[in-house]
Structures are given as C-alpha cells and as structure tokens.
DSSP file (Angstrom, degrees, kcal/mol; ACC not computed):
  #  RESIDUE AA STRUCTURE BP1 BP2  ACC     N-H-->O    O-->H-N    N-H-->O    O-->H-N    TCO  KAPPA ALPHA  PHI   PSI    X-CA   Y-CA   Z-CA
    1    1 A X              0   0    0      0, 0.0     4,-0.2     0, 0.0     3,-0.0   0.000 360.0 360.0 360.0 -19.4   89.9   91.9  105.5
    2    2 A X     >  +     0   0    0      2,-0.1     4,-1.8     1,-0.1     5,-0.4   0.359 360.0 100.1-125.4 -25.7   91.3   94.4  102.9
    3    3 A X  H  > S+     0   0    0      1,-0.3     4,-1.7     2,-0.2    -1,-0.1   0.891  90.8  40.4 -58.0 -38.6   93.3   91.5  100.7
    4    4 A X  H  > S+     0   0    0      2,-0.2     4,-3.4     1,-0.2    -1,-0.3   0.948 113.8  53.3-102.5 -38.7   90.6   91.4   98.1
    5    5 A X  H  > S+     0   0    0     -4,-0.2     4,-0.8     2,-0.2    -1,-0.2   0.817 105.8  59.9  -2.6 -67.6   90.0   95.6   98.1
    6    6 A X  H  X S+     0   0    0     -4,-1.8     4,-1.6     2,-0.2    -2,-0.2   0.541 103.8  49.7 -50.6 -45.4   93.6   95.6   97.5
    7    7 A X  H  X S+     0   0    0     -4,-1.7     4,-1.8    -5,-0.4     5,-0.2   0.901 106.7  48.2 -56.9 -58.1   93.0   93.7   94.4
    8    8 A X  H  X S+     0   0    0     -4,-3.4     4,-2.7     1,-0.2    -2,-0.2   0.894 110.8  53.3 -69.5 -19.4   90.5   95.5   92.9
    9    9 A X  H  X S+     0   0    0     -4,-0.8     4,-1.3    -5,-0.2     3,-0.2   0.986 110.9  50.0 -48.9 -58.5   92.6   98.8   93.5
   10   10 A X  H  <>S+     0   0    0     -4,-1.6     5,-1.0     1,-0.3    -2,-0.1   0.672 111.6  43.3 -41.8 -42.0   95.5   97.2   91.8
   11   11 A X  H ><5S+     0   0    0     -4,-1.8     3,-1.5     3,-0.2    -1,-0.3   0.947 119.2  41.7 -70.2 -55.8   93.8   96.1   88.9
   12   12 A X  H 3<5S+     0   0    0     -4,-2.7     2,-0.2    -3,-0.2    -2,-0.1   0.913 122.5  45.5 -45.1 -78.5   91.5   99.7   88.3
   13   13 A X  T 3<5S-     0   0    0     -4,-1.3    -1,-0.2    -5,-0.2    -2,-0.2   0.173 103.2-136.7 -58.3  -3.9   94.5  101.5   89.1
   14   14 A X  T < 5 +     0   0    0     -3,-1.5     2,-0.2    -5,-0.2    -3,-0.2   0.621  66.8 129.3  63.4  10.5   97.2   99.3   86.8
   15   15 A X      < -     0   0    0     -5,-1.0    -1,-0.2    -6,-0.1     3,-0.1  -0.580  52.4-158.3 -98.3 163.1   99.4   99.6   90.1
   16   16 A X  S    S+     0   0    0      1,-0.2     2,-0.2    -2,-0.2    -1,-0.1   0.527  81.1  47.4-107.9 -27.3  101.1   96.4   91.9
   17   17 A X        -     0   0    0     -7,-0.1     2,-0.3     2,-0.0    -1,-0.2  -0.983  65.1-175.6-147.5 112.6  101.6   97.9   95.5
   18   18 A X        -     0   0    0     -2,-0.2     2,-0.3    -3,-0.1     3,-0.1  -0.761   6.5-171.4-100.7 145.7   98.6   99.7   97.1
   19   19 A X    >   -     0   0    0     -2,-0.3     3,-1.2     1,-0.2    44,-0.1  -0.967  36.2-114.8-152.7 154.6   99.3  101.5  100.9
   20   20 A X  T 3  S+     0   0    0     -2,-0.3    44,-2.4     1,-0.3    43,-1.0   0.757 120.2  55.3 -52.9 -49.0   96.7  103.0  103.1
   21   21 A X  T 3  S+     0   0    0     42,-0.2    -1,-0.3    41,-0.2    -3,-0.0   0.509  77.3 121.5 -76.6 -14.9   98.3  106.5  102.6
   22   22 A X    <   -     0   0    0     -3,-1.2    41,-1.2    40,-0.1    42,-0.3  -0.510  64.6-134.9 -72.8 114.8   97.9  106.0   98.4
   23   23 A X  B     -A   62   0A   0     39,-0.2    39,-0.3     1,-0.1    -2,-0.0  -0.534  13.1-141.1 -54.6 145.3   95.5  109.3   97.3
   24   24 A X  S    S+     0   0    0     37,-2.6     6,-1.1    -2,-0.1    38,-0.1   0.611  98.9  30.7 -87.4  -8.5   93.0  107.6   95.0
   25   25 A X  S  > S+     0   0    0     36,-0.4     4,-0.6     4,-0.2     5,-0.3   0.901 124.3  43.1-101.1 -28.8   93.0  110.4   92.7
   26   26 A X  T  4 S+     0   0    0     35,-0.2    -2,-0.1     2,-0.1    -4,-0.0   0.788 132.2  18.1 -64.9 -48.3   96.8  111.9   93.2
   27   27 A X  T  4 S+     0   0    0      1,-0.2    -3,-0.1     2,-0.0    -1,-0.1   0.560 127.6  44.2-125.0  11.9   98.4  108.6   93.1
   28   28 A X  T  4 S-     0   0    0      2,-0.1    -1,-0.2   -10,-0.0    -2,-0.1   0.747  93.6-125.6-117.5 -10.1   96.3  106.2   91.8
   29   29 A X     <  +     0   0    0     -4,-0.6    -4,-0.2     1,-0.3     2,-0.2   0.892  46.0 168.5  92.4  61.0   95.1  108.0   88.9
   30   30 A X        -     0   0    0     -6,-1.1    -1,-0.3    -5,-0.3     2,-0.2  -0.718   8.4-179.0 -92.8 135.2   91.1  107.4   90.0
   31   31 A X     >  -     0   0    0     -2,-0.2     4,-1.8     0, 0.0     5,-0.1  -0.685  50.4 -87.0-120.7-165.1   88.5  109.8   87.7
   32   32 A X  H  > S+     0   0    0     -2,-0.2     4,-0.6     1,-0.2    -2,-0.0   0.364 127.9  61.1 -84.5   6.2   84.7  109.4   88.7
   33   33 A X  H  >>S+     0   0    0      2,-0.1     4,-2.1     3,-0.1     5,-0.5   0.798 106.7  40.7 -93.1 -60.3   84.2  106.7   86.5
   34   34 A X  H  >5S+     0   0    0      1,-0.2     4,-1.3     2,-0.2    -2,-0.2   0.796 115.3  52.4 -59.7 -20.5   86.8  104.4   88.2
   35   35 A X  H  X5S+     0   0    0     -4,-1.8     4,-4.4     2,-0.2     5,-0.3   0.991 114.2  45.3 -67.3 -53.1   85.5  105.6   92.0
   36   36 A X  H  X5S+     0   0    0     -4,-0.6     4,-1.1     1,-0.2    -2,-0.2   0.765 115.7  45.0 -50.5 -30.2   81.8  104.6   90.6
   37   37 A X  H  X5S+     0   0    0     -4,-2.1     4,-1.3     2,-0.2    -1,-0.2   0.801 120.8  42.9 -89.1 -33.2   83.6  101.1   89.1
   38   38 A X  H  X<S+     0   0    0     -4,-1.3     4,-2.4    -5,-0.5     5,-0.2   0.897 110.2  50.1 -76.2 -38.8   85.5  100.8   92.8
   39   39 A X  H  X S+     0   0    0     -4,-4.4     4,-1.7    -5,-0.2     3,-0.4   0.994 116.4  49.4 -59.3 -41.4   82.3  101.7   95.0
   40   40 A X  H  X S+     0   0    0     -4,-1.1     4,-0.6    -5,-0.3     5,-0.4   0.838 114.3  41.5 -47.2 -39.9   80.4   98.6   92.5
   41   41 A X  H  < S+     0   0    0     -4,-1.3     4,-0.3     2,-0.2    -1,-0.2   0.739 113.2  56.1-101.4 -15.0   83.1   96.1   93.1
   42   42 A X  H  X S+     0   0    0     -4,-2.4     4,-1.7    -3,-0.4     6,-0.3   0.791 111.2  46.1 -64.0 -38.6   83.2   97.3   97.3
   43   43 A X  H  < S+     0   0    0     -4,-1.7     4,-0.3    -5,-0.2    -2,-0.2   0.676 117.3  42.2 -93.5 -22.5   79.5   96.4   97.5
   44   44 A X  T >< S+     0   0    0     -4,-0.6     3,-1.1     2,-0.1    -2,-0.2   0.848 113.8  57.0 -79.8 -51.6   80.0   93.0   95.6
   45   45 A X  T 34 S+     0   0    0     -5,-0.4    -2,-0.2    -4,-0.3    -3,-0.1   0.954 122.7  17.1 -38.1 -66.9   82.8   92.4   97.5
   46   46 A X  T 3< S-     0   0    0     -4,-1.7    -1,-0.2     2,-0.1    -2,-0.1  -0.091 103.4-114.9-109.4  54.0   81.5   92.7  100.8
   47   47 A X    <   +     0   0    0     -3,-1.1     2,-0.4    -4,-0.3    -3,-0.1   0.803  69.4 141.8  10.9  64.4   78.1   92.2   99.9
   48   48 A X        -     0   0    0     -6,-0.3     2,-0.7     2,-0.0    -1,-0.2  -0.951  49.6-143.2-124.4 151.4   77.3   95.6  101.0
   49   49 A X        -     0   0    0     -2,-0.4     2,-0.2    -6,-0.1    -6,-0.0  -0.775  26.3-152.3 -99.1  88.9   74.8   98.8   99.8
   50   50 A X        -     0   0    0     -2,-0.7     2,-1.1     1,-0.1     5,-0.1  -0.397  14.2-115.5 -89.2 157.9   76.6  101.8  100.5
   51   51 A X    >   -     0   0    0     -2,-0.2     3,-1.7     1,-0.2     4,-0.2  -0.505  13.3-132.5 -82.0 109.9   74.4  105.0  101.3
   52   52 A X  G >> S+     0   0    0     -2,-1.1     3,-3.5     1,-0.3     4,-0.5   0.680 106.9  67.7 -14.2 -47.4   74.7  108.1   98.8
   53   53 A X  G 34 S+     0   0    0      1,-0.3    -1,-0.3     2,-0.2     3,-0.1   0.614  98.5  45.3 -55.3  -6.9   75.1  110.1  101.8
   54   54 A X  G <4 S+     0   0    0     -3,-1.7    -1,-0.3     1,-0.2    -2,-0.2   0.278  89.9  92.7-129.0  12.3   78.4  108.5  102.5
   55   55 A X  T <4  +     0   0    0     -3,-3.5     4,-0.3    -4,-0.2    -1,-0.2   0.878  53.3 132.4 -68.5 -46.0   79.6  109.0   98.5
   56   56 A X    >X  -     0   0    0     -4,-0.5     3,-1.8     1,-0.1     4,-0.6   0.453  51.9-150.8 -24.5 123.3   81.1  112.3   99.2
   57   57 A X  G >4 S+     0   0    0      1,-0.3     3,-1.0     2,-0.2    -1,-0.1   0.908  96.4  67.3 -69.2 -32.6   84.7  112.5   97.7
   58   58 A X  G 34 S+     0   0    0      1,-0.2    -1,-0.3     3,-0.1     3,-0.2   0.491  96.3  59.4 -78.5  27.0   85.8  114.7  100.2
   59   59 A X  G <4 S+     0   0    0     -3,-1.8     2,-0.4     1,-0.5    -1,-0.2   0.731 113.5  33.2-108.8 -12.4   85.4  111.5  102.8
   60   60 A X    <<  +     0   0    0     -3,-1.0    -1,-0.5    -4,-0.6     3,-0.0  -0.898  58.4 148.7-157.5 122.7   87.6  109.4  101.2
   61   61 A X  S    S+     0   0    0     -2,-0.4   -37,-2.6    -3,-0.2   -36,-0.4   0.313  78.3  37.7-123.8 -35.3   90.7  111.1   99.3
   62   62 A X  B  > S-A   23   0A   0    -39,-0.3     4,-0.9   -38,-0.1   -39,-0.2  -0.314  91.8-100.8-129.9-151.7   92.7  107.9  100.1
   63   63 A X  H >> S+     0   0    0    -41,-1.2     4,-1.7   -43,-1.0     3,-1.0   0.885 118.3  57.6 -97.7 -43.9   92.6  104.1  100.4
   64   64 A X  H >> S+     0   0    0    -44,-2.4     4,-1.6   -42,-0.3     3,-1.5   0.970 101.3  58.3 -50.7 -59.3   92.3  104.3  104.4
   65   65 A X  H 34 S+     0   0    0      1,-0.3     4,-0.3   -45,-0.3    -1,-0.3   0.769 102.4  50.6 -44.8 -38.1   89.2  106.4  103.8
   66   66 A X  H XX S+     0   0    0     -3,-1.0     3,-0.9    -4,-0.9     4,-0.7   0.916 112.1  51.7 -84.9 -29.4   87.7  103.5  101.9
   67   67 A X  H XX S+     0   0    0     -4,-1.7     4,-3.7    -3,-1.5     3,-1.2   0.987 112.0  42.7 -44.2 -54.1   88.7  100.9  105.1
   68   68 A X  H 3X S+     0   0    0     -4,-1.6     4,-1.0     1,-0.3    -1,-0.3   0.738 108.7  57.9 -69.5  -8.1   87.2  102.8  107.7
   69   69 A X  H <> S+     0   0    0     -3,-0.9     4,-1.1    -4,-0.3    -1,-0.3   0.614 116.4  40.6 -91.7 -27.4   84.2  103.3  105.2
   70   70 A X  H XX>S+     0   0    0     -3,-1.2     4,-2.1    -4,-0.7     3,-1.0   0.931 107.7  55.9 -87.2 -72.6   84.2   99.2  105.3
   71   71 A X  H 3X5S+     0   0    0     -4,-3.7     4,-3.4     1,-0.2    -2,-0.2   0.811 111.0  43.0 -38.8 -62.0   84.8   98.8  108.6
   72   72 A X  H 3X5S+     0   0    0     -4,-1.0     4,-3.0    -5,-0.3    -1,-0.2   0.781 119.2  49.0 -63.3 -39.4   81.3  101.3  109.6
   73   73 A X  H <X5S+     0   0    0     -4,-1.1     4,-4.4    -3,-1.0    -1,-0.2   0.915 118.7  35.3 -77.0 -50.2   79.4   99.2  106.7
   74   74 A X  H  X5S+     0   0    0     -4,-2.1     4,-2.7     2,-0.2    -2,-0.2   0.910 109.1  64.4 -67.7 -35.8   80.5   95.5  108.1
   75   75 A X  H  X<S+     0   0    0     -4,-3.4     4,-2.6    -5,-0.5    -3,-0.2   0.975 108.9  40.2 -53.1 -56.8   80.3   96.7  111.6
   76   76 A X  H  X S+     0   0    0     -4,-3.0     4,-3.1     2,-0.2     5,-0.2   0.988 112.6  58.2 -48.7 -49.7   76.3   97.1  110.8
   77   77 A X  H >X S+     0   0    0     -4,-4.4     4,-0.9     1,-0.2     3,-0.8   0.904 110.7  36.8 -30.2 -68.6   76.4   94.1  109.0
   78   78 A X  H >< S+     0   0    0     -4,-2.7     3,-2.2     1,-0.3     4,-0.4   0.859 115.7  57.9 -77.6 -41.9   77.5   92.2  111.7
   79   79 A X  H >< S+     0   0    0     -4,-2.6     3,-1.6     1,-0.3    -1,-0.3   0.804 105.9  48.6  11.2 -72.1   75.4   94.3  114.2
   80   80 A X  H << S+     0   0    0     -4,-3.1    -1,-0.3    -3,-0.8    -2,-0.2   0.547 103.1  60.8 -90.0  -3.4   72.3   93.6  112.5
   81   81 A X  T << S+     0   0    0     -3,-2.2     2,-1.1    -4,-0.9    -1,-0.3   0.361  83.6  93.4 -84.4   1.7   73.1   89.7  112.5
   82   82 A X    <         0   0    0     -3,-1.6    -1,-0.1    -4,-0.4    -3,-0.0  -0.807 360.0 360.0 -94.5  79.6   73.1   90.0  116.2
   83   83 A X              0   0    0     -2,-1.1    -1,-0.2     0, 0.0    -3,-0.1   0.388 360.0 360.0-132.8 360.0   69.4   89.0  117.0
C-alpha cells in the first residue's frame, strides 16, 4: 500500500532506503517546501484531499505518521464507496 509513498520519499529525500521510524525532518532532511511537495504527490497518489486540520507537523514527525494519516484518509474513501 506504501510501495509508491516509498518512492516519492526516496526521490524528495535523495535517500534509497526509507523505514517507518525515518524522522522526515531529522533524517530525511524535509523543510516545508518538500512536506508541501510530499502532502501534493500523497493526494495524487492516492487520489485523496487531505484536511488542513490534519497538516499539523507535530502529527507526523516520521514516515509512520504519514501511513496512519493514509490509512484514516483511504479508510473514508473506502467507507464512503460503501452505499
């Protein structure tokens, strides 16, 4: 679910090997232009619109924080395809 995530880190972040525990700012070298270029290529990715409210930095410090931030957005998705 993550493979193509895991791409776009690599590529912003000029790294080869991404892990759930990787800080995006400590060890990937992220500044607020590259979270703004990552949230852009997360909602093309899984063709989702995430909600300002859920921009906070202090909710995702690492790469697990942006799964579980996917999971909660795809979970509606698929929720709301449930009619």
């Amino acid at each position: 679910m993550f493979k193509e995530l895991d791409k776009a880190l690599c590529r912003l972040s000029y790294r080869s090997v991404i892990r759930p525990e990787d800080k995006l700012i400590e060890d990937l070298g992220f500044d607020s232009l590259k979270i703004i270029e990552l949230i852009v290529a997360i909602e093309g990715i899984y063709s989702i619109e995430i909600n300002e409210t859920d921009l906070d930095p202090n909710d995702f410090n690492t790469v697990e924080d942006l799964y579980k931030l996917i999971r909660k957005y795809t979970n509606k998705k698929e929720d709301n395809n449930d009619f």
